[in-house]
N, C-alpha and C positions, 0 to 999 in steps of 0.2 A: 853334584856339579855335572854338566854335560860332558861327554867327551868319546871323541869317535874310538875308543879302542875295543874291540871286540864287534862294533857293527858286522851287520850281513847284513846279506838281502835277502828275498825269497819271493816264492811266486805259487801259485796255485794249480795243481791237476786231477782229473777227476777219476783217476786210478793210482792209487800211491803203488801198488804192488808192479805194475805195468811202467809205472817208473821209473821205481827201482832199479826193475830189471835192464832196461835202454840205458841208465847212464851207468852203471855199473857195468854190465854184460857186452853194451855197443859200445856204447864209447868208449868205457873202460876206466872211468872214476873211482876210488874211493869212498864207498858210501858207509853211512850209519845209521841210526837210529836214537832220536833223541826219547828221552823217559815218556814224552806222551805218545809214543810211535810213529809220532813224522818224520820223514827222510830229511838227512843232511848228506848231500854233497862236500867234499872235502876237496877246496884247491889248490894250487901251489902255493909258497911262502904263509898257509895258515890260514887260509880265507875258505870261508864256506859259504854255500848257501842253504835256505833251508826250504824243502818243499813241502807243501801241506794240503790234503786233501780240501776238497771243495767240492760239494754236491751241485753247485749249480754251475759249476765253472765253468767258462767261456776261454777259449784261447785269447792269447796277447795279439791284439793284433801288432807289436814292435818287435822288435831283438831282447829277449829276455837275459840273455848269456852270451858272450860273443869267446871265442877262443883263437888269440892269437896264435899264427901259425908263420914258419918262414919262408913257405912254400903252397900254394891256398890249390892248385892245381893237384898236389898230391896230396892234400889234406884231403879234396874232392875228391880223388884215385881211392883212397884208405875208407872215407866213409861208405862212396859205392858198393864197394869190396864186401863191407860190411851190410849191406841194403839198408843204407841211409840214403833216399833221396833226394839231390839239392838241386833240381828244377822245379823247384814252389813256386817261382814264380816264371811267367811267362814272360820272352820280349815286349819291352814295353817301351815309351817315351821316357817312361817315368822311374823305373827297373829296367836297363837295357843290359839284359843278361844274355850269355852266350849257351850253347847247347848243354854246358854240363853246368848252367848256373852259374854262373862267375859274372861279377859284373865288373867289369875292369875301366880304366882309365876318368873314374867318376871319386876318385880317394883312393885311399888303400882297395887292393882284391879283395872280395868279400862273394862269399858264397851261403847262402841263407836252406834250413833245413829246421824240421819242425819235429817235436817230443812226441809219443805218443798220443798227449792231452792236443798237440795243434799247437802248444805255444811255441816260438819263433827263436831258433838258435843260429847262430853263424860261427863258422871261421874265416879269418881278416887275419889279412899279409901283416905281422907284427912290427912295427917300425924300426 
């Protein structure tokens, strides 16, 4: 019978070891390693995701992971800090982000930053 208990999600990179290291070591996750040696990601209240190598991978081009935060400006402080980039994207019509990335008064703050692979991570003002 179907049932969501135990769902993840997961996404694709073309360096697991380079992976590894950015959410464990930058950002400062919990990681592991499942029996076939792809990385899991461990998040709060029990939630994981699982990352898996891909030879041909291409980046997300969406938000793969978003990380609530209660403060997106010091989120943004904290990542810098650590040479995580969050001006990926530039001013735009369509992305109208401010100098340190933030795009404000368009939903919650949100400031968008990319994994090693390129795929597309954000921290978003928590409600």
């Amino acid at each position: 019978m179907f049932t969501a208990d135990g769902a993840f999600s997961g996404f694709s990179v073309d360096d697991l070891d380079a992976a590894e290291r950015f959410y464990r070591d930058v950002l400062g996750l919990t990681t592991s390693r499942n029996e076939m040696g792809m990385l899991l990601l461990h998040l709060g209240s029990g939630g994981r995701v699982l990352v898996y190598p891909k030879p041909d991978h291409e980046p997300a081009s969406f938000t793969i992971l978003d990380f609530p935060v209660d403060d997106v400006d010091a989120a943004v402080d904290d990542l810098r800090g650590r040479g995580v980039d969050t001006t990926i994207y530039n001013a735009s019509r369509l992305m109208p982000v401010d100098a340190k990335g933030v795009m404000r008064g368009h939903g919650p703050d949100i400031a968008w930053f990319t994994d090693p692979a390129g795929n597309v991570l954000a921290v978003v003002a928590a409600s």
